[in-house]
MIMI-292840 format. One line per 4 residues: number of its first residue (from 0); for each residue x, y, z of N, C-alpha, C, O. Coordinates in nm, 4 decimals. Layout:
% MIMI-292840
NUM> X Y Z X Y Z X Y Z X Y Z  ...
This chain:
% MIMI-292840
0> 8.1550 8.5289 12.8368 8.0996 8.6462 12.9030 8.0148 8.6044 13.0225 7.9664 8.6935 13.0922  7.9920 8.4726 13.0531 7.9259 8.4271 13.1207 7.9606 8.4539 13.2617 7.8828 8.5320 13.3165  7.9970 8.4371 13.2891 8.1534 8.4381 13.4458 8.1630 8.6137 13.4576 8.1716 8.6622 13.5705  8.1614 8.6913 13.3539 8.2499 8.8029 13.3611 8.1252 8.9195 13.4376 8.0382 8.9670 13.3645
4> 8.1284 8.9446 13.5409 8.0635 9.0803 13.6491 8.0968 9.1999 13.5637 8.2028 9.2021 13.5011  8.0071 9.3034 13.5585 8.0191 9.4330 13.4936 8.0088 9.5538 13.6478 7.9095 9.5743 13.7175  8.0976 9.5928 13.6566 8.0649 9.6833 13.7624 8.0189 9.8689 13.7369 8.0789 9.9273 13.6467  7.9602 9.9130 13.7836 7.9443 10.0493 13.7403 8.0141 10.1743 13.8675 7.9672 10.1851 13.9808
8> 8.1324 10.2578 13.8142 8.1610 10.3286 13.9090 8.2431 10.2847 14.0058 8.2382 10.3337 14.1187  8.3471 10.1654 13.9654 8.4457 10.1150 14.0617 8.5940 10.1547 14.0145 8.6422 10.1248 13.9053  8.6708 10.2423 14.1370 8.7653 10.2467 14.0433 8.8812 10.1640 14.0613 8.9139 10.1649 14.1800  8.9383 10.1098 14.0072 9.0034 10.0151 13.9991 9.1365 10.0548 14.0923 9.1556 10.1735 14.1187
12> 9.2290 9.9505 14.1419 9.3589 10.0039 14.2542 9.4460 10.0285 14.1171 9.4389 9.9576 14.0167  9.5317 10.1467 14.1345 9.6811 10.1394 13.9596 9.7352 10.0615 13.9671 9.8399 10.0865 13.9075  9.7385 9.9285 14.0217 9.8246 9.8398 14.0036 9.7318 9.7390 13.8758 9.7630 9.6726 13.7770  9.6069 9.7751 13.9467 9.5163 9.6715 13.8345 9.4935 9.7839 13.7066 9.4670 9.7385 13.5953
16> 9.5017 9.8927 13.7212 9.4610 9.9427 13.5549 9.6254 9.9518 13.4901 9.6399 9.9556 13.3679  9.7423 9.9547 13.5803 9.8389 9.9549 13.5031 9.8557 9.8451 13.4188 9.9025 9.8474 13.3049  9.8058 9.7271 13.4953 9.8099 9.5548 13.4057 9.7561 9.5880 13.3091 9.8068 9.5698 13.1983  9.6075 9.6611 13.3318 9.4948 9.6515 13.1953 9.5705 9.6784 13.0930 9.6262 9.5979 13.0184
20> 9.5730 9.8301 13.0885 9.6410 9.9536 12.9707 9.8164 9.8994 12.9446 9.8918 9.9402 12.8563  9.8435 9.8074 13.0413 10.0075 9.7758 12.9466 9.9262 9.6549 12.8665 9.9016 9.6572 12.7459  9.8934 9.5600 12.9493 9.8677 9.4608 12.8470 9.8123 9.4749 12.6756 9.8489 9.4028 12.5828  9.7376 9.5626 12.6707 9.7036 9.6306 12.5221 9.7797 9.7266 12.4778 9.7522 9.8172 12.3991
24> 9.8841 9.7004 12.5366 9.9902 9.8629 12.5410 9.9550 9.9706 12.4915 9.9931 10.0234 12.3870  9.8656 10.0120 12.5822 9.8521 10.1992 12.5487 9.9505 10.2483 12.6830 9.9156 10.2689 12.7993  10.0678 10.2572 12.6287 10.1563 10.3086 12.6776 10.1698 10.4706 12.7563 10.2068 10.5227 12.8615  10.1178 10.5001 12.6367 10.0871 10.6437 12.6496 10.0394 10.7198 12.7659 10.0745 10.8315 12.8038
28> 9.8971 10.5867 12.8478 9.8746 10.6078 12.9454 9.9178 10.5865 13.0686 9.8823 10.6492 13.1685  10.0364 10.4501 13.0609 10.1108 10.4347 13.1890 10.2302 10.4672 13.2250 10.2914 10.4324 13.3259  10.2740 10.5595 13.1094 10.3925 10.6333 13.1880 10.3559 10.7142 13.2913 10.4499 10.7122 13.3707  10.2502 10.7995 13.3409 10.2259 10.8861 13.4575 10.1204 10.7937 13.5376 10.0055 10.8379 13.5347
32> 10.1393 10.6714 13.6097 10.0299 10.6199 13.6931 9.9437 10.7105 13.7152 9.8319 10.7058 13.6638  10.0010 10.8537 13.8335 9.8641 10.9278 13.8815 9.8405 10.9597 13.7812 9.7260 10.9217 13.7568  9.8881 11.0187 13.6878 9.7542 11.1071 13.6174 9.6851 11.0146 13.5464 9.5997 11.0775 13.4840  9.6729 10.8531 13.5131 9.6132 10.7782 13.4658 9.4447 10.7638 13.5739 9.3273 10.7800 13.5407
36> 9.5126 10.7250 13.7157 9.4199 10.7262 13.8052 9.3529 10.8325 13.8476 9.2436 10.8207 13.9030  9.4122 10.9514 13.8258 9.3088 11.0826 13.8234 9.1864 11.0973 13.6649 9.0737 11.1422 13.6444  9.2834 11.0361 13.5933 9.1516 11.0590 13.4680 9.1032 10.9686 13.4719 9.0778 10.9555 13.3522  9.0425 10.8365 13.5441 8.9465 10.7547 13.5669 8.8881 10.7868 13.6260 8.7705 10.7520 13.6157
40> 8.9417 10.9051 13.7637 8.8616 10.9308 13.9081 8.7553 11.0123 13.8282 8.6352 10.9881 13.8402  8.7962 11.0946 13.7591 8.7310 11.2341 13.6973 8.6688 11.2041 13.5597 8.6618 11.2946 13.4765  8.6174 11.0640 13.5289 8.5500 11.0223 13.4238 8.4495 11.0262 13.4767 8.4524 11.0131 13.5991  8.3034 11.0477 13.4025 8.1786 11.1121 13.3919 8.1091 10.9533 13.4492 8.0302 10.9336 13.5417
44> 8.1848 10.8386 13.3379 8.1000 10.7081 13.4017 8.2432 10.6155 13.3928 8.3401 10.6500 13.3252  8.2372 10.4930 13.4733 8.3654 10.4166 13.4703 8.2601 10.3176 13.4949 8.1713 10.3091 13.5797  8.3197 10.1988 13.3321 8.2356 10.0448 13.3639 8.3799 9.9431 13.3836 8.4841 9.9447 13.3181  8.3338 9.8440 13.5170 8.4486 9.7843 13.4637 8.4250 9.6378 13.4610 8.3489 9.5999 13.5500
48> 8.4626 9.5619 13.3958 8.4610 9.4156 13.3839 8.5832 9.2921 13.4659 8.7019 9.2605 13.4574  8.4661 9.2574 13.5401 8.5899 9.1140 13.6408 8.5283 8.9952 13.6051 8.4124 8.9579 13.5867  8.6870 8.9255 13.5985 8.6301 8.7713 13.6389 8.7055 8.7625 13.7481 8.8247 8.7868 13.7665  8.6142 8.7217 13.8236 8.6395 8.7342 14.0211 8.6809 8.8201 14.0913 8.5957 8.9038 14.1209
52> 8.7656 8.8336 14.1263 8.8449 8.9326 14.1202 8.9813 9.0193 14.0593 9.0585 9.0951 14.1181  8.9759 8.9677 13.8937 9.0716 9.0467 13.8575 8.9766 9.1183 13.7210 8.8981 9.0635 13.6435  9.0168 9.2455 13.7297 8.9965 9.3398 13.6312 9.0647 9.2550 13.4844 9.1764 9.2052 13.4703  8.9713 9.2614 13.4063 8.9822 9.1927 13.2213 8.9304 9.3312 13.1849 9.0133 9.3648 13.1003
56> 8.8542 9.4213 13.1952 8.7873 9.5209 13.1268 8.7622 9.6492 13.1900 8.7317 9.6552 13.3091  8.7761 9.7760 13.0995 8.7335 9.8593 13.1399 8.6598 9.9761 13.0277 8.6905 9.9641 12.9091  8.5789 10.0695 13.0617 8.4896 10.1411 12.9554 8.5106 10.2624 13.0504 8.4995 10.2523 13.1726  8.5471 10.3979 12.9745 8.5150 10.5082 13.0601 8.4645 10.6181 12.9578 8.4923 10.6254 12.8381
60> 8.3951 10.6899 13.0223 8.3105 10.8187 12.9578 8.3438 10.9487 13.0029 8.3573 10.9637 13.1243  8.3625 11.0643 12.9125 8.3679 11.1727 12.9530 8.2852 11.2989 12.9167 8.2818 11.2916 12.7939  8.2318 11.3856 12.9442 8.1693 11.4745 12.9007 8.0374 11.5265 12.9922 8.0084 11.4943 13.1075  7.9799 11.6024 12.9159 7.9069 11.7203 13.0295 7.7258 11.6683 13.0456 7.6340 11.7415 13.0826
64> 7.7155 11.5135 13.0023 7.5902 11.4592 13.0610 7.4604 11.5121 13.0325 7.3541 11.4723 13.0802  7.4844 11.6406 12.9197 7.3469 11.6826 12.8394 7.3567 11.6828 12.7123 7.2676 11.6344 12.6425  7.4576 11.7327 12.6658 7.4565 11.7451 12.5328 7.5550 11.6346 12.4314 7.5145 11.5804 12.3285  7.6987 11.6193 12.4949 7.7820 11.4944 12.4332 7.8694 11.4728 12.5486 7.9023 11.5373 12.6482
68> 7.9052 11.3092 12.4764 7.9866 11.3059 12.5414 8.0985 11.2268 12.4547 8.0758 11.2181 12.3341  8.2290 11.1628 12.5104 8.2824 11.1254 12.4368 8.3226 10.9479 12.5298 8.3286 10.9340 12.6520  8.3400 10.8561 12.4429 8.3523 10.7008 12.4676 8.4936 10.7311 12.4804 8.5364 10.7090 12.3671  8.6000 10.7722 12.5589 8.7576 10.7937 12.5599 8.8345 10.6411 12.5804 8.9450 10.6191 12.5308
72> 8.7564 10.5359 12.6639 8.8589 10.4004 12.6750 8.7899 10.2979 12.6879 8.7359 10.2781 12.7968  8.7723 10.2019 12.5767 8.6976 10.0415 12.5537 8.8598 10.0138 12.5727 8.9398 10.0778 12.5044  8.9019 9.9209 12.6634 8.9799 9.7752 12.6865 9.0003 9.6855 12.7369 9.0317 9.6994 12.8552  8.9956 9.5422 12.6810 8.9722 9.4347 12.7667 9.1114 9.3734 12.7521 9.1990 9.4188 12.6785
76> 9.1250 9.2412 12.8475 9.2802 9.2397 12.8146 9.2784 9.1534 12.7200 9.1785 9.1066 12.6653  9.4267 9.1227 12.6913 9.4292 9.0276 12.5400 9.3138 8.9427 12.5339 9.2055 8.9505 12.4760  9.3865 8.8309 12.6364 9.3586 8.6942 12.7024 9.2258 8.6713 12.6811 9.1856 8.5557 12.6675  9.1237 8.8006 12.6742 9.0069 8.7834 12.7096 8.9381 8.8562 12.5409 8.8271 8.8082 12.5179
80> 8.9628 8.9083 12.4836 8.8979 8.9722 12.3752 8.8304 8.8735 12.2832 8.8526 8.7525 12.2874  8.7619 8.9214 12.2150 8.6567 8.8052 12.1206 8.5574 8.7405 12.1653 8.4752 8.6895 12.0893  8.5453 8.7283 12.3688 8.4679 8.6794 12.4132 8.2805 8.8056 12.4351 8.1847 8.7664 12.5018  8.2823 8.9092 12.3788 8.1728 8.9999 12.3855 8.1500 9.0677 12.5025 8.0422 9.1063 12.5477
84> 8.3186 9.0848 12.5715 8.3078 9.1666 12.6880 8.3235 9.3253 12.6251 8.2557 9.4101 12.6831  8.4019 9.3677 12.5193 8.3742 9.4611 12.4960 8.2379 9.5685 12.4720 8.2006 9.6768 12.5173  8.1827 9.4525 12.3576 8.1412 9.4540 12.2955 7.9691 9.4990 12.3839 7.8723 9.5602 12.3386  7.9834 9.4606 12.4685 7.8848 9.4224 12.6156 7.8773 9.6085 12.7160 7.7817 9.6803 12.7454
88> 7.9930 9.6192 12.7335 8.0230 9.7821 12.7585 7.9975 9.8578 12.6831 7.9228 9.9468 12.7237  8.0294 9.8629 12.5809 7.9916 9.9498 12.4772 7.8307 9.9940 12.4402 7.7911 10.1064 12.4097  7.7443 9.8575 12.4541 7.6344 9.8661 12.4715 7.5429 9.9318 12.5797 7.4305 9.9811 12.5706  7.6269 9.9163 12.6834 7.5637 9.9495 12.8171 7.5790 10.0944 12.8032 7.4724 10.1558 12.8077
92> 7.7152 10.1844 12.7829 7.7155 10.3153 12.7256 7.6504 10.3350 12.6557 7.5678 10.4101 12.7075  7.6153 10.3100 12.5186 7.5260 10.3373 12.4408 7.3593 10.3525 12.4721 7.2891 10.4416 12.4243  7.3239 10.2717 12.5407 7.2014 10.2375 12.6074 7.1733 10.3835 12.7408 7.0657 10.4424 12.7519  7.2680 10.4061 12.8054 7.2761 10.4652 12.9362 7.2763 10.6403 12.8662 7.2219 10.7395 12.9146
96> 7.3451 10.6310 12.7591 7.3412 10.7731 12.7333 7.2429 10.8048 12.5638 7.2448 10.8883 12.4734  7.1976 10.7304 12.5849 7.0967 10.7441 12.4385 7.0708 10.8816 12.3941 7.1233 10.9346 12.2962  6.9730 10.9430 12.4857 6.9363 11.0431 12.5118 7.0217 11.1714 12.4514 6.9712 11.2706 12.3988  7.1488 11.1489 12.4690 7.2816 11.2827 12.4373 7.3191 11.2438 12.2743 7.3575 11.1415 12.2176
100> 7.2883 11.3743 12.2343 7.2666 11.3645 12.0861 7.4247 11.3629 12.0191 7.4574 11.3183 11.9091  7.5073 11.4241 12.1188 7.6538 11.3906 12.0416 7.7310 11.2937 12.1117 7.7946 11.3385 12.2071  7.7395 11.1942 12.0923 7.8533 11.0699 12.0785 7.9412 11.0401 12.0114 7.9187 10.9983 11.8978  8.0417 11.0494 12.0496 8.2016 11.0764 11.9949 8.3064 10.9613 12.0357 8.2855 10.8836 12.1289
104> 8.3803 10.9600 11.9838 8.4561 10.8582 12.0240 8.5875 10.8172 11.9277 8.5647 10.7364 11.8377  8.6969 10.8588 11.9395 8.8383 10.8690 11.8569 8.9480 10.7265 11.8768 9.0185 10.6994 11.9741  8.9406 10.6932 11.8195 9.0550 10.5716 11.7677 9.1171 10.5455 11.7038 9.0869 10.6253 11.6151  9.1788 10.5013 11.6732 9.3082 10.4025 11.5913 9.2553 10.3475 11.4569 9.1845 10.2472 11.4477
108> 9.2991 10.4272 11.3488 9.2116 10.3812 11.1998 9.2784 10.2187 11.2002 9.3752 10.2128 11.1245  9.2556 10.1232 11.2503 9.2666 9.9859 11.2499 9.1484 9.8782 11.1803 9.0276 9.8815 11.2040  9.2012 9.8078 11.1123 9.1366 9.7030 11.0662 9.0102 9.6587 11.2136 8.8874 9.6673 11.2104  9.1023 9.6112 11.3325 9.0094 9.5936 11.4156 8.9454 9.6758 11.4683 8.8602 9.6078 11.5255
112> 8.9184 9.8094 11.4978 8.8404 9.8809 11.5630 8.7715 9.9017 11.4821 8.6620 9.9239 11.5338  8.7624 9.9141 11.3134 8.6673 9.9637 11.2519 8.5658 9.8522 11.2426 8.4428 9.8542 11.2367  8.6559 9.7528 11.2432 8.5386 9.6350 11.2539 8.4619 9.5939 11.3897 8.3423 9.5679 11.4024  8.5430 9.5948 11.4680 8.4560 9.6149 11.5976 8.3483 9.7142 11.6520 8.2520 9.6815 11.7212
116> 8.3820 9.8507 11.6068 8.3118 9.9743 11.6280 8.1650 9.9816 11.5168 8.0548 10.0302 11.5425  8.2050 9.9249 11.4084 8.0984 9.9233 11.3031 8.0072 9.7961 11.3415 7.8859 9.7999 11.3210  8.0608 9.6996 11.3898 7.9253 9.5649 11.4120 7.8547 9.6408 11.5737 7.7626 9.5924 11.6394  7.9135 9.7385 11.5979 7.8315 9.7891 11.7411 7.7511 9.9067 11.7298 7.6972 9.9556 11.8291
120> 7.7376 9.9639 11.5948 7.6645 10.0186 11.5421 7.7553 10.1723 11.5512 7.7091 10.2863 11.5487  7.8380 10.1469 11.5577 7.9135 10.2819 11.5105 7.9269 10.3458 11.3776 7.9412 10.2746 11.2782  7.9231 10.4786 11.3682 7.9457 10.4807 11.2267 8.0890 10.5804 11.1865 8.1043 10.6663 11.2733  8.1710 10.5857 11.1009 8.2824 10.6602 11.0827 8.2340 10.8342 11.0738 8.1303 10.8579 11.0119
124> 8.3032 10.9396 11.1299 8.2502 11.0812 11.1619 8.2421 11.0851 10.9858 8.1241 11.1038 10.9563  8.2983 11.0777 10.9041 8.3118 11.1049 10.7843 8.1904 11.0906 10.6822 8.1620 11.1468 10.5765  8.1096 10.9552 10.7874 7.9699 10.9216 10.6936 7.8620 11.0440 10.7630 7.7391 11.0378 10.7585  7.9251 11.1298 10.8128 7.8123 11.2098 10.8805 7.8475 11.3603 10.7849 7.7959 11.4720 10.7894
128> 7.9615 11.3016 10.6981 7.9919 11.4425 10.6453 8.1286 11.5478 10.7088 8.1752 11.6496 10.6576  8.1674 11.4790 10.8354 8.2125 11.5560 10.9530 8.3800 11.5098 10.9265 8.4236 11.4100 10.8690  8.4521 11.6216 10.9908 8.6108 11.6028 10.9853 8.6400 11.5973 11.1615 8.5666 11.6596 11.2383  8.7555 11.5152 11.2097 8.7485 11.5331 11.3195 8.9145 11.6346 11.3183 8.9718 11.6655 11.2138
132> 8.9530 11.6623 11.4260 9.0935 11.7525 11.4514 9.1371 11.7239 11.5775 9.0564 11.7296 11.6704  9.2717 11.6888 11.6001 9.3106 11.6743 11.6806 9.4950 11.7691 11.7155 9.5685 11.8114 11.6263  9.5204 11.7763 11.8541 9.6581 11.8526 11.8184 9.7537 11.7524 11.9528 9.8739 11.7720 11.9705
């Protein structure tokens, strides 16, 4: 993590977030380039992580900046994970929006995210009592 620059509010060219989001294949998001690069433009906060100049990381936030918001994209690329670049964004969100009493954030019931999300002090909606819904 030493080497790795955190930028706040840069948005990346689609050639560099298409690398990001295939390399972890969230596919989902690079079948429509623009509308990938419009929902970064129109994210509330965009963190992103370089070593030099190539994009390894990105963190984006969405929501209305008083009351909640939601953590919509932690990804770093393969190559680079385990080193506490995530782990590093996540914090900086957490820290930056303290204040907003609902923090949300939907993922992949995975061995690794629960373990990643829980050593960052996340907790599952379920320990709050809460169901989430999605369509």
């Amino acid at each position: 993590m030493d080497k790795i620059i955190i930028k706040e509010d840069i948005i990346p060219e689609i050639e560099e977030l298409m690398n990001l989001y295939n390399d972890v294949e969230w596919f989902a998001y690079t079948k429509d380039n623009k509308r990938l690069k419009n929902a970064i433009e129109n994210s509330l906060k965009v963190l992103t992580a370089w070593d030099d100049d190539k994009l390894v990381g990105l963190a984006r936030v969405i929501g209305d900046n008083h009351t909640i918001i939601y953590i919509q994209d932690i990804l770093i690329l393969e190559s680079y994970q385990g080193q506490g670049i995530g782990s590093h964004l996540l914090k900086c969100i957490l820290e930056k929006y303290k204040s907003i009493r609902q923090i949300i954030l939907l993922t992949d019931q995975t061995e690794k995210t629960i373990n990643f999300y829980g050593k960052n002090g996340m907790v599952k909606a379920s320990d709050y009592n809460c169901v989430a819904f999605m369509r």
